[in-house]
C-alpha positions in Angstrom: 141.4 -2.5 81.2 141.0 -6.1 80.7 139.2 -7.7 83.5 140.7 -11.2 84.5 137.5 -12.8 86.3 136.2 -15.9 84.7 132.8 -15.5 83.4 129.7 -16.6 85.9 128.5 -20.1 84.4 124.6 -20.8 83.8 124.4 -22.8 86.8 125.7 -20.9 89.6 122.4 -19.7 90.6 120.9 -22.7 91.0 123.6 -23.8 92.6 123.6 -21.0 95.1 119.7 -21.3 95.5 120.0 -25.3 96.7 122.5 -24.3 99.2 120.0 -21.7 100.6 117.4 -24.2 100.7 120.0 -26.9 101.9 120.9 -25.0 105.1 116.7 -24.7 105.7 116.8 -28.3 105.7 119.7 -28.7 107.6 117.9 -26.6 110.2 114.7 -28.5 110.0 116.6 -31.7 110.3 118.2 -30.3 113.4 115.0 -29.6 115.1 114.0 -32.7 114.1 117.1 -34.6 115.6 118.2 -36.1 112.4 120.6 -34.3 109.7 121.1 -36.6 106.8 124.2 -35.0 104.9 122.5 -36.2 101.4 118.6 -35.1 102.0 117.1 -33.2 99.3 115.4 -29.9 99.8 111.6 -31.1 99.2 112.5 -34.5 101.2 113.4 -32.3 104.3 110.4 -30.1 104.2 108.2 -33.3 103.8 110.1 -34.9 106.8 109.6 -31.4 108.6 106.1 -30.8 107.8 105.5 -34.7 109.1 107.7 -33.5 111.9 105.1 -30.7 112.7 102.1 -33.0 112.1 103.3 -35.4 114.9 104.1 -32.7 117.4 100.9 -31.1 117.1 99.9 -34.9 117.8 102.4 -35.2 120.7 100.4 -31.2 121.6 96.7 -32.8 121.4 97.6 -35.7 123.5 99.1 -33.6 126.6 95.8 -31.2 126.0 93.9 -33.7 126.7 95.5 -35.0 129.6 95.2 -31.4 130.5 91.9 -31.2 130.4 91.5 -34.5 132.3 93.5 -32.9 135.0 91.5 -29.9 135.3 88.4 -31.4 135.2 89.9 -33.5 138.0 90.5 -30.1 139.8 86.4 -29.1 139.3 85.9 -32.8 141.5 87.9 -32.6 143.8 86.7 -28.8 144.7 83.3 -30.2 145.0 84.8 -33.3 147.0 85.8 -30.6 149.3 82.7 -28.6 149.9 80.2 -31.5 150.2 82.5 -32.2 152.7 83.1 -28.9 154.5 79.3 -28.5 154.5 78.6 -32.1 156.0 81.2 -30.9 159.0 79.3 -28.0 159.2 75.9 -29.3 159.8 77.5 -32.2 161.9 79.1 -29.5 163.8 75.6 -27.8 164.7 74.3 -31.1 166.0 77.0 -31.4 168.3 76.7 -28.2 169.2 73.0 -28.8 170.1 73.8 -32.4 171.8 76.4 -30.3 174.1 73.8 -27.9 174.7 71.4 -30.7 175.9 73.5 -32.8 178.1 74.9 -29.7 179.9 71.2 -28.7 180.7 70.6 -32.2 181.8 73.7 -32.2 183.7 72.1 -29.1 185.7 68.7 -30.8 186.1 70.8 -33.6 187.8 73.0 -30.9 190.0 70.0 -29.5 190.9 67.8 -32.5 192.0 70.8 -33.3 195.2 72.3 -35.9 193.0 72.6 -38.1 196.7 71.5 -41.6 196.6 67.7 -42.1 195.7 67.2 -44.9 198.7 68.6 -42.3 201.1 66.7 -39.4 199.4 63.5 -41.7 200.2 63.9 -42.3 203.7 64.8 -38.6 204.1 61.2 -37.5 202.0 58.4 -36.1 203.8 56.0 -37.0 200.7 57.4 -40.4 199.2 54.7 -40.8 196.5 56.1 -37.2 195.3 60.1 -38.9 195.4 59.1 -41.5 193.5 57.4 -39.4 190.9 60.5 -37.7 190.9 62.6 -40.4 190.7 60.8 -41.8 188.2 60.9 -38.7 186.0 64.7 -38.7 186.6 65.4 -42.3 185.1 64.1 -41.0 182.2 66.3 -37.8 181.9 69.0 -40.7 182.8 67.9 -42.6 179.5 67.1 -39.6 177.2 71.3 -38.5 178.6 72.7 -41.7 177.6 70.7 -42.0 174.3 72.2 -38.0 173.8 75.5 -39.5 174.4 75.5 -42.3 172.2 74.2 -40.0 169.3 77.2 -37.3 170.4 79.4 -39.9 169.3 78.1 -40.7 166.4 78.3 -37.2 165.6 81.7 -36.8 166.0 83.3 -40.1 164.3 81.0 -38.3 161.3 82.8 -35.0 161.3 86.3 -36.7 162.2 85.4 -38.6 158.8 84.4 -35.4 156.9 87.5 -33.9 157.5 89.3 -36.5 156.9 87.6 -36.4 153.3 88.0 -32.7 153.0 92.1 -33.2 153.9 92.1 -35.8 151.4 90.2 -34.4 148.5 92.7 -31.8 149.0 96.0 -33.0 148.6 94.5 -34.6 145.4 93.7 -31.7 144.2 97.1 -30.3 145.1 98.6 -33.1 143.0 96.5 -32.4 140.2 97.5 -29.0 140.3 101.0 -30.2 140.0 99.9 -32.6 136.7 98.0 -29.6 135.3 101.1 -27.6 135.3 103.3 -30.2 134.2 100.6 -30.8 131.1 100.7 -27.7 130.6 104.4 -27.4 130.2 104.2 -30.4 127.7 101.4 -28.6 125.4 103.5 -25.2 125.0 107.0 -27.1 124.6 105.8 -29.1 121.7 103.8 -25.8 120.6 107.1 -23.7 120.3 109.1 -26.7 118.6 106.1 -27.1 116.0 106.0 -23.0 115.4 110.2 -23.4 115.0 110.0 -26.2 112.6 107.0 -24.3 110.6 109.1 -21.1 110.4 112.1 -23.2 108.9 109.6 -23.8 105.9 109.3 -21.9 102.7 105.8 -19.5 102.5 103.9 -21.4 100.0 104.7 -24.7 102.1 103.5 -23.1 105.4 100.3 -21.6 103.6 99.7 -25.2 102.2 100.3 -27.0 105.9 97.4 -24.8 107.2 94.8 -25.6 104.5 95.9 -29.4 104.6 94.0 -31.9 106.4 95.6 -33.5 109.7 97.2 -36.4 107.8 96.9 -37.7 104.7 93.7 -39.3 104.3 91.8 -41.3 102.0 88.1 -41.2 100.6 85.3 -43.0 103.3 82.1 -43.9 101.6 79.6 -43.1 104.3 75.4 -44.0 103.5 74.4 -40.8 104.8 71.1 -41.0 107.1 69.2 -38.4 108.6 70.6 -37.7 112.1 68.8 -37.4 115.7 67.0 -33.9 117.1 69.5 -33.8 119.4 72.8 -34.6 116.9 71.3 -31.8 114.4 71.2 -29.4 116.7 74.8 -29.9 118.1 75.8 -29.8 114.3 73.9 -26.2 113.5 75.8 -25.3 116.6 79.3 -26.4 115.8 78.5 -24.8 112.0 77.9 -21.7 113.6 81.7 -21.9 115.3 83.5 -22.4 111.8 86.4 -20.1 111.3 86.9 -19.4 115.1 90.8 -20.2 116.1 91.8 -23.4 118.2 93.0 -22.3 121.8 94.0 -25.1 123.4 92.4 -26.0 126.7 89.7 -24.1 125.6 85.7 -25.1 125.3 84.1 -21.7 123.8 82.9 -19.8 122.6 85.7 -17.5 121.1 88.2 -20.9 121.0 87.9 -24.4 121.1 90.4 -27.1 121.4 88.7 -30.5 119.6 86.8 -31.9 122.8 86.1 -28.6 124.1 83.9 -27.5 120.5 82.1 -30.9 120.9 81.1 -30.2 124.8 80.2 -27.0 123.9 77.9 -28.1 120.5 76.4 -30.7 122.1 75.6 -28.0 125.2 74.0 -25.8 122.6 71.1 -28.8 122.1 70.6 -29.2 125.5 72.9 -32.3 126.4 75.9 -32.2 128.5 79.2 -34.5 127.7 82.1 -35.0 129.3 85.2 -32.9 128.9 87.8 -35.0 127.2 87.7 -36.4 123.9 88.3 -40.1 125.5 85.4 -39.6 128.1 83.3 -38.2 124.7 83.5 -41.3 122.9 82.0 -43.7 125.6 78.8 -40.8 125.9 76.8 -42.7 124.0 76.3 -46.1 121.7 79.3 -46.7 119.2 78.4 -47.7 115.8 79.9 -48.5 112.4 81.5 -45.5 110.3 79.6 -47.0 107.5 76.2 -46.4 109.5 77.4 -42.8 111.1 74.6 -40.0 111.4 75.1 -36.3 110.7 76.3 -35.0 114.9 77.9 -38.8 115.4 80.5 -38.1 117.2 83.9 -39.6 115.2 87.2 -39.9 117.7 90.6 -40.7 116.0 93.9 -42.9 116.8 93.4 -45.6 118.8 93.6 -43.4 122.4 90.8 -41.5 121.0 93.6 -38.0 121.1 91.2 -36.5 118.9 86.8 -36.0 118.1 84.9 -34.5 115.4 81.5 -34.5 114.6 80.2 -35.9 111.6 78.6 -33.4 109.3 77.4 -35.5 106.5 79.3 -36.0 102.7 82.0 -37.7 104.1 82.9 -34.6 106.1 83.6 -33.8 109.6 83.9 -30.2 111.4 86.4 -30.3 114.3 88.7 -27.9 115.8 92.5 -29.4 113.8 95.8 -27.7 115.6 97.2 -24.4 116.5 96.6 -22.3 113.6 94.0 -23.8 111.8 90.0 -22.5 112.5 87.2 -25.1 113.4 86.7 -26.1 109.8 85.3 -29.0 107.7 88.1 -31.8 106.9 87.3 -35.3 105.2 85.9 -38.0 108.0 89.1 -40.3 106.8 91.9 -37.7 107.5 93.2 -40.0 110.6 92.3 -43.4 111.1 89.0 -44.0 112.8 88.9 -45.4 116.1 84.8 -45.2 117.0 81.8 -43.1 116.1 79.8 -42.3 118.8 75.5 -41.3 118.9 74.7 -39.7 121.8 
């Protein structure tokens, strides 16, 4: 039997093949927001890796306002015990003051309390009276000095509860701006893991062993660097290959900040939390003039640190996905370079 079907024509596969990789790029453009009806395959997975980059951008930002927000947490928790513990010892004096004026109080109940000219012309010994007298003026002044501390005492503990009450509705709101960061970090997470998974393999496996952004060559006169800045940078070579965890400051993780604070804690030197804090921790100078454990922040709101490592090389912790590794010191544009 003669079979009537037209022969398949050379180019049908290829055909068939774009279409495959148009409807990737049609997803990717989706989840992107944008769906140009013309875009070529390798265009759309450029867009959608650049799409990636930004959210993991986008992610890094809201970590850090994270981490501001907790670290705002750890304040306001001691806020609240300083003042806790100053109500606490105020509380004891007024306890004791109470205990004092009550036993003057009984002295005085005791003594007749009636008045002193009648008490005189009533005494069989006068010289004794006025001795007596005499000695109660004195419990009269000691009372009223007891008083005016009692006072005192309480407009102090009225104030440290008023500190404790208000150091804790901050920290309720930031509670409330923690979880909302949160929220913020794993949305943008999950849209970034999407858009990745719209990718072909060899374009995800070449995302993870690219830098952040495309960056150029920085010439850098390398000098040695500080006791201190070494150390921090043997430290932070010894976490190299260990996964980024947002939010996290070590030692099985590290978000960017957090591997700094926890090098520069290795040698002995404590920084702040957040990569903005981390780039005022110290003097600022010239990336032509930056020191092996300079600290280098990125983007103009400092969203991102690494440390300098010497070559022209940083080590920081990148994005989700990618291990604290060694990435050229111009893979973002500079924004400062910190010695501490």
């Amino acid at each position: 039997m003669v079979s009537h079907r037209r022969p398949t024509r050379p180019g049908l596969n290829r055909g068939v093949r774009a279409t495959v990789l148009s409807a990737a790029a049609a997803t990717a453009a989706a989840a992107l927001g944008t769906a140009p009806a013309s875009a070529e395959p390798e265009d759309t997975h450029e867009s959608a890796k650049a799409a990636v980059d930004r959210l993991y951008e986008e992610g890094e930002r809201a970590t850090e306002r994270y981490n501001t927000a907790r670290e705002d947490i750890g304040r306001q928790r001691g806020r609240i015990a300083r003042a806790q513990d100053a109500a606490a010892r105020t509380q004891e004096d007024i306890n004791q003051l109470r205990a004092s004026l009550g036993s003057m109080a009984g002295a005085q109940y005791r003594s007749g309390g009636i008045d002193p000219s009648v008490a005189l012309l009533l005494s069989s010994d006068p010289d004794t009276f006025l001795d007596r007298a005499a000695a109660l003026d004195r419990v009269g002044e000691r009372r009223d000095v007891t008083l005016r501390k009692l006072h005192r005492a309480q407009r102090v503990i009225a104030q440290s509860r008023a500190e404790a009450s208000g150091a804790l509705a901050a920290m309720e709101r930031d509670r409330a701006a923690l979880a909302r960061h949160k929220r913020t970090v794993e949305g943008k997470l999950a849209r970034a893991r999407q858009l990745l998974r719209t990718l072909p393999a060899g374009d995800r496996e070449s995302f993870g062993r690219a830098s952040r952004s495309a960056g150029h060559t920085t010439l850098v006169a390398d000098a040695p660097g500080s006791a201190r800045g070494l150390a921090a940078l043997m430290a932070a070579r010894a976490a190299l290959g260990r996964p980024y965890v947002w939010g996290a400051n070590g030692p099985a993780g590290f978000d960017c900040s957090g591997l700094m604070q926890w090098a520069y804690a290795q040698a002995g030197v404590g920084l702040p939390r957040t990569s903005q804090a981390q780039r005022y921790a110290g003097r600022m100078v010239p990336l032509s003039q930056a020191r092996p454990g300079d600290l280098v922040a990125y983007r103009a709101d400092a969203s991102h640190i690494g440390m300098y490592a010497g070559n022209g090389q940083v080590i920081h912790a990148p994005y989700p996905g990618a291990p604290v590794r060694y990435d050229p010191v111009g893979m973002m544009p500079v924004s400062s370079v910190t010695r501490v």
